[in-house]
KOLFIBA-267490 format. One line per field, with one value per residue: residue in three letters; x, y, z of N, C-alpha, C in turn. Coordinates in steps of 0.001 Angstrom, whole numbers. Layout:
N
resn = [ALA;...]
n.px = [X;...]
n.py = [Y;...]
n.pz = [Z;...]
ca.px = [X;...]
ca.py = [Y;...]
ca.pz = [Z;...]
c.px = [X;...]
c.py = [Y;...]
c.pz = [Z;...]
//
This chain:
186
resn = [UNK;UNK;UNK;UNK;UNK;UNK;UNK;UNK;UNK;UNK;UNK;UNK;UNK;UNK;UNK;UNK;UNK;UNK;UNK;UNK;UNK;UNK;UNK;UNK;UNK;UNK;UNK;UNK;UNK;UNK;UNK;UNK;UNK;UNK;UNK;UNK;UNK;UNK;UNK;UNK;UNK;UNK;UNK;UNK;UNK;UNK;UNK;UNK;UNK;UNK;UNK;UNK;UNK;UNK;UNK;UNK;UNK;UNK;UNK;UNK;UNK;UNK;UNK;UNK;UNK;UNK;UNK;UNK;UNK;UNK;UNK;UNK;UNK;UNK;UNK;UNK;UNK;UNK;UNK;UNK;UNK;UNK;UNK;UNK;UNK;UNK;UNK;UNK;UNK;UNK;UNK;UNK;UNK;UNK;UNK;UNK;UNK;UNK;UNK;UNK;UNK;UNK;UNK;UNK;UNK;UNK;UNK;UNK;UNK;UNK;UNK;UNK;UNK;UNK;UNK;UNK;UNK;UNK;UNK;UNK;UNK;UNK;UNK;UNK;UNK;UNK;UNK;UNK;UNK;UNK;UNK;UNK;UNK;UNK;UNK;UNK;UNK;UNK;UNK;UNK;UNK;UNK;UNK;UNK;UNK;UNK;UNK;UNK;UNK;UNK;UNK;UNK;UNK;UNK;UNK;UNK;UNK;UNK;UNK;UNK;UNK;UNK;UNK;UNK;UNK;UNK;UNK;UNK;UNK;UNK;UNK;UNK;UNK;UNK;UNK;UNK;UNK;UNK;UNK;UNK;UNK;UNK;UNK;UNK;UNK;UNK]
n.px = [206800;206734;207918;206316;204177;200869;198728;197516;193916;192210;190106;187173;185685;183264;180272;180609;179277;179243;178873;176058;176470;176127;173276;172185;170755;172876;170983;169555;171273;172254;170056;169173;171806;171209;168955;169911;171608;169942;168562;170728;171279;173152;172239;169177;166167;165007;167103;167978;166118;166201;168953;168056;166750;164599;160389;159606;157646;157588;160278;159966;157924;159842;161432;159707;159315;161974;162249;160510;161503;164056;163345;161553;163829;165116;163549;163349;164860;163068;163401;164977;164198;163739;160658;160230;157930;157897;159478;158307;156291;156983;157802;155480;154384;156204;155756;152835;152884;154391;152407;150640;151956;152102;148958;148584;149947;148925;146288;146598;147466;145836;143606;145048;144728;142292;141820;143189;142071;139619;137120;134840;135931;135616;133701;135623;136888;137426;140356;141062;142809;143103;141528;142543;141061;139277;140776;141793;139534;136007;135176;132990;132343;132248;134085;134548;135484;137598;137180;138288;141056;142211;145295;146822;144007;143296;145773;145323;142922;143689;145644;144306;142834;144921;145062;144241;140524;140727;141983;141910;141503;140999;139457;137110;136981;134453;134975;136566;135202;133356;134924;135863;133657;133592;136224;136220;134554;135700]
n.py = [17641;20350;21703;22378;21079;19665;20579;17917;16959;16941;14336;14055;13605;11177;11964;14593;17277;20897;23010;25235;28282;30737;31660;31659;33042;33090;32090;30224;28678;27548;26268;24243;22590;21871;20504;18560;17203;16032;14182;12572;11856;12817;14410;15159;15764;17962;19000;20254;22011;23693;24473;26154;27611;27443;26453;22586;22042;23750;23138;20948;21452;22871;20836;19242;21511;21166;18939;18591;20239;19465;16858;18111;19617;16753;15952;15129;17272;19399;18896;20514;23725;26475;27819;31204;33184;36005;37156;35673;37131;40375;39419;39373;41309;43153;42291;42678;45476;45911;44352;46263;48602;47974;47506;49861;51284;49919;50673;53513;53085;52035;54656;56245;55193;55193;57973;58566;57232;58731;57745;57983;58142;55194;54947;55898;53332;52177;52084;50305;51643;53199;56293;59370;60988;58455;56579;58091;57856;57922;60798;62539;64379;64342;63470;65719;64381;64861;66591;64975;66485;66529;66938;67414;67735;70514;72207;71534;72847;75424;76090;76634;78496;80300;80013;80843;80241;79008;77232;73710;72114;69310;67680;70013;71622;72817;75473;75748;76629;78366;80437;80845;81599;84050;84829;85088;86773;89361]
n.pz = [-160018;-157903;-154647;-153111;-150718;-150477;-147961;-145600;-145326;-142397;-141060;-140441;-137500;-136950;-135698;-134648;-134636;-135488;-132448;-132483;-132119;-132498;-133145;-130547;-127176;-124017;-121881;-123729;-124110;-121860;-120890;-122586;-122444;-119132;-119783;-121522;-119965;-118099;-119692;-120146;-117401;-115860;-114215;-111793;-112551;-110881;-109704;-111865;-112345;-110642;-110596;-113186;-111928;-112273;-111553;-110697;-112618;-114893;-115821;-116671;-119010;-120420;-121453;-122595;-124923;-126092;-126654;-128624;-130554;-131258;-132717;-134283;-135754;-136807;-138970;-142575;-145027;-147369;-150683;-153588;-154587;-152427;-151224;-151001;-149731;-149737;-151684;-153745;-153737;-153875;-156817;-158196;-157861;-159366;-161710;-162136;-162170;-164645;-166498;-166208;-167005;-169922;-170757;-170299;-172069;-174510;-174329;-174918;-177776;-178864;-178545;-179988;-182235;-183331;-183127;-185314;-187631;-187492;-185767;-182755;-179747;-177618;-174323;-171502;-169671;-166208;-165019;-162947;-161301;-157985;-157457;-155861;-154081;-153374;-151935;-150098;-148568;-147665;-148514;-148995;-150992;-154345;-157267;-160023;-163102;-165421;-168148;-171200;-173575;-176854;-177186;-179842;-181728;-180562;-181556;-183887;-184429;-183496;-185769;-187693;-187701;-188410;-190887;-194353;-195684;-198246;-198817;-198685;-195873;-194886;-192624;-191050;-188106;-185474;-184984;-186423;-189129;-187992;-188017;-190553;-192502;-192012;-192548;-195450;-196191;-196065]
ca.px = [206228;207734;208651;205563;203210;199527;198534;196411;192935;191889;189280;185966;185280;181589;179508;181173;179129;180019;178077;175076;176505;175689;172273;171154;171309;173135;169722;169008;172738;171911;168763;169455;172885;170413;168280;170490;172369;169291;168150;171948;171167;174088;171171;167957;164981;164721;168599;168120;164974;167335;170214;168150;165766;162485;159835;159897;156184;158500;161800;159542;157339;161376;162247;158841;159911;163206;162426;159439;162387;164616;161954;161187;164945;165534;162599;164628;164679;162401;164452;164678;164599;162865;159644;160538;156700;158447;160521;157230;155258;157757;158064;154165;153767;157102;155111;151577;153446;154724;151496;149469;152397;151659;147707;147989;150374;147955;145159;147080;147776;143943;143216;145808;144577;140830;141414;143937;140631;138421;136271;134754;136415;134515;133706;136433;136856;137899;141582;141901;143615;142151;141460;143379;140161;139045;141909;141768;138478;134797;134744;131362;132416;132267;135464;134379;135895;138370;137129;139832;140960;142925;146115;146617;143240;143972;146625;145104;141753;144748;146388;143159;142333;146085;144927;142783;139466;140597;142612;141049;141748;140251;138083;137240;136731;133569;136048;137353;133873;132424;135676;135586;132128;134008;137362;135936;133452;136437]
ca.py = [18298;21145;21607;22623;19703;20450;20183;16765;17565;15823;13645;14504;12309;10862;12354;15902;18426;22091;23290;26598;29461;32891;32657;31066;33363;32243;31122;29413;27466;27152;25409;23000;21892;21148;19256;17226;16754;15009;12851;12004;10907;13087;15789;14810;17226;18543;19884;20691;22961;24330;25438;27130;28874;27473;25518;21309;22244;24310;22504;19669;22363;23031;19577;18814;21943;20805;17254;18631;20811;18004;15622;18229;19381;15997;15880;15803;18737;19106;18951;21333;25579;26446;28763;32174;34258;37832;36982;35667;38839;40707;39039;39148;43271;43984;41953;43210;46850;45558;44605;47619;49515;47232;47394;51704;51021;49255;51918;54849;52895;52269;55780;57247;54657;55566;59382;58646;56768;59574;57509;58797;57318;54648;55567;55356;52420;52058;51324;49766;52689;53944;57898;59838;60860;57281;56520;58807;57569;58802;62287;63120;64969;63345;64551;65708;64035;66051;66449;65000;67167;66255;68270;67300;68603;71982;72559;71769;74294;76890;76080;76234;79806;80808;79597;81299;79854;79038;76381;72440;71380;68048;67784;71121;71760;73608;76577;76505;76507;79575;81671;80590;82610;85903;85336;85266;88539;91022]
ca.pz = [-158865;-157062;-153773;-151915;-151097;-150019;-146278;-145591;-144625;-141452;-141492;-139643;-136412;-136539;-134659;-133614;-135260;-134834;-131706;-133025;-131128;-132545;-132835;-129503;-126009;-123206;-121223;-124232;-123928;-120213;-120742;-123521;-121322;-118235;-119874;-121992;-118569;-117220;-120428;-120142;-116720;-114970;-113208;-112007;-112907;-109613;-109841;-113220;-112163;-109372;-111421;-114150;-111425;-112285;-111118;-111566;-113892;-116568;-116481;-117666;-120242;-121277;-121679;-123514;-125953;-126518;-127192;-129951;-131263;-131397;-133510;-135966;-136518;-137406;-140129;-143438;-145384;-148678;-151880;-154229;-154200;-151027;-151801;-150479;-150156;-149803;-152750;-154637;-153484;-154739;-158306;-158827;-157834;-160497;-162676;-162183;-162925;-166360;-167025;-166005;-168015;-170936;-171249;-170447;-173542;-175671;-174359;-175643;-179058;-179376;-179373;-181451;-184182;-183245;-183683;-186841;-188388;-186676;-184715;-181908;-178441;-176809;-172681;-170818;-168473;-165099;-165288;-162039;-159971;-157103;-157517;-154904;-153334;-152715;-151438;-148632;-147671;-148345;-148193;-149046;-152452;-155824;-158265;-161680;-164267;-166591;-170177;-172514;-174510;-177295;-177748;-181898;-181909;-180027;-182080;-185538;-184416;-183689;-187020;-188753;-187525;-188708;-192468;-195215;-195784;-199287;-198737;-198085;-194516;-194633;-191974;-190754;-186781;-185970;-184607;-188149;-189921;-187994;-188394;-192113;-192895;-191677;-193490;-196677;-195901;-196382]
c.px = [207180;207391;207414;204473;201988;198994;197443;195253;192657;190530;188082;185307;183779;181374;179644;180498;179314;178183;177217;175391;176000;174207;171381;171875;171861;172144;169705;170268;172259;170885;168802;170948;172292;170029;168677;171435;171115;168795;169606;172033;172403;173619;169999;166939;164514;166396;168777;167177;165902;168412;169757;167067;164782;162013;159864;158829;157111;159569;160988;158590;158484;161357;161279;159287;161123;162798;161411;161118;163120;164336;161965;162533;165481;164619;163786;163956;164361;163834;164092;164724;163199;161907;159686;159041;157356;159135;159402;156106;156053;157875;156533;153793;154757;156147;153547;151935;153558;153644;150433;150655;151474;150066;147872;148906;149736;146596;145650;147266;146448;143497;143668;145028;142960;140969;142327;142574;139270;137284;136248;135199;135349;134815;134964;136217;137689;139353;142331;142461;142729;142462;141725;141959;139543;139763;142067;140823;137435;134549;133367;131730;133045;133318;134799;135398;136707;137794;138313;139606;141958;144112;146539;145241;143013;144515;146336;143780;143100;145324;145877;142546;143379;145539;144008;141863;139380;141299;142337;141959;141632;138961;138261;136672;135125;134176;136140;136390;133083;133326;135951;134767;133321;135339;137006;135290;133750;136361]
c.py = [19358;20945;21225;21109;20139;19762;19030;17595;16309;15672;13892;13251;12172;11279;13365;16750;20236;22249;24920;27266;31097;32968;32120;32267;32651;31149;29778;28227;26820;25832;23877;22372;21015;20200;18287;16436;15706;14228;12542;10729;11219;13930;15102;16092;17754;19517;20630;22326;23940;25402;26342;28438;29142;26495;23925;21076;22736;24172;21546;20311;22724;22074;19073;19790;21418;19472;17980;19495;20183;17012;16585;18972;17767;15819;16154;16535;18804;19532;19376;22915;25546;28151;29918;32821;35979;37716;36921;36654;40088;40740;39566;40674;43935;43486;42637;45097;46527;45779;45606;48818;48982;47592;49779;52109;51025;50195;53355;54248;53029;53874;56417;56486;54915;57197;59524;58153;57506;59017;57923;57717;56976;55050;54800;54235;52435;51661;50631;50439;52838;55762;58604;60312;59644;56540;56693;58657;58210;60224;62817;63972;64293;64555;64865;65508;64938;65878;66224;65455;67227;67275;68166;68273;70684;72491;73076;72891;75850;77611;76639;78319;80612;80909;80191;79615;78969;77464;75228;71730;69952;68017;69126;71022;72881;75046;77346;77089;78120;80639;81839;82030;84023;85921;85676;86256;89361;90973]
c.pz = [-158333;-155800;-152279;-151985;-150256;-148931;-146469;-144567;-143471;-141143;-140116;-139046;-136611;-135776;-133884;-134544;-134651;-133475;-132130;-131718;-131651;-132752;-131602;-128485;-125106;-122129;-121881;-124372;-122925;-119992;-121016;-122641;-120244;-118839;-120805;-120614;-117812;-118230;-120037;-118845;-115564;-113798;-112845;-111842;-111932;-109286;-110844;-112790;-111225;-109998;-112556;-113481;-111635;-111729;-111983;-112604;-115285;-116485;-117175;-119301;-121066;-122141;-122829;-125037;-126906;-127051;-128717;-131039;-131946;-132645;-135019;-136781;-137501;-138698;-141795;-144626;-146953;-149751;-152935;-153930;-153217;-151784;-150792;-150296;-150318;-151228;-154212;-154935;-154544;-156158;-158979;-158746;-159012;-162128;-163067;-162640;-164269;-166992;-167028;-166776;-169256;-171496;-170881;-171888;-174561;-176049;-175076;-177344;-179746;-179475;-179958;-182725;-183941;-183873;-185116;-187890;-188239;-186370;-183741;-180703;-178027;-175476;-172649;-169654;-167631;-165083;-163931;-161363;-159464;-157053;-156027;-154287;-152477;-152209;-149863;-147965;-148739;-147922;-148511;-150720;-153504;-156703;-159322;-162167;-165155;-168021;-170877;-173420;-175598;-177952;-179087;-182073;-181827;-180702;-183705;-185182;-184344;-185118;-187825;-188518;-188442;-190748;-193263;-195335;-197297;-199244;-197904;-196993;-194381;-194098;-190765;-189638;-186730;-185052;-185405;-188549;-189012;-188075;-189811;-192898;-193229;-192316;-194304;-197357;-196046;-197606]
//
């Protein structure tokens, strides 16, 4: 052993627990003092009412609080992780994102492999957002709809103009097909 020797802890008297000061006001010290002063049996509820400056109707509406307070502090305390709701609200909206990434995921995979197989897109469905118009209320005017317009497509009708007529496209746009005619005419 060396030199230093480690301070004895001293042993905790029954029945002294620390007294809850920071989050009660002084009233609320004031109060709870009175009226443990008269269950104690050192005040009677007519002095008690006196010193906190109310009537003997709500020192006893106090005393009734305090005692219910009392009763259900002592209730003992469920066991196990305590169920937070803000915490669970929370978990279930990061989650409900994931999944509304996830399925606008799965929707974009479905039609790349729809227009890679050139089927024609089934209607679009509702994806659950609310459209910034409805949103803001009923305005009386209905949005039109954007035509999707596929930019691969766009690109290959551009391409397709760029290209003699001679050379097999696959499947030819009808863009391609009426500027076709007139390449071939010189």
């Amino acid at each position: 052993m060396n030199g230093t020797a480690k301070p004895q802890r001293r042993a905790k008297r029954p029945g002294t627990a620390p007294l809850p000061r920071g989050g009660a006001s002084e009233q609320a010290r004031r109060q709870a003092a009175a009226i443990l002063e008269v269950l104690a049996g050192v005040r009677r509820p007519n002095e008690a009412a006196q010193v906190l400056g109310t009537s003997l109707p709500r020192y006893y509406q106090l005393e009734q609080r305090a005692l219910a307070g009392l009763v259900s502090a002592c209730e003992p305390a469920p066991r196990g992780p305590r169920h937070d709701h803000a915490r669970q609200l929370a978990r279930l909206e990061r989650e409900k994102q994931r999944l509304q990434r996830e399925c606008d995921r799965q929707q974009a995979l479905v039609r790349v492999t729809q227009r890679s197989l050139g089927l024609t897109p089934s209607a679009a469905k509702p994806s659950g957002k609310i459209p910034a118009a409805a949103a803001d209320g009923a305005t009386g005017k209905r949005r039109r709809n954007r035509r999707a317009v596929v930019r691969a497509l766009r690109a290959a009708r551009a391409l397709a103009k760029d290209v003699p007529a001679t050379e097999p496209l696959g499947e030819a746009s009808p863009a391609a097909d009426a500027s076709a005619p007139a390449a071939s005419g010189d």
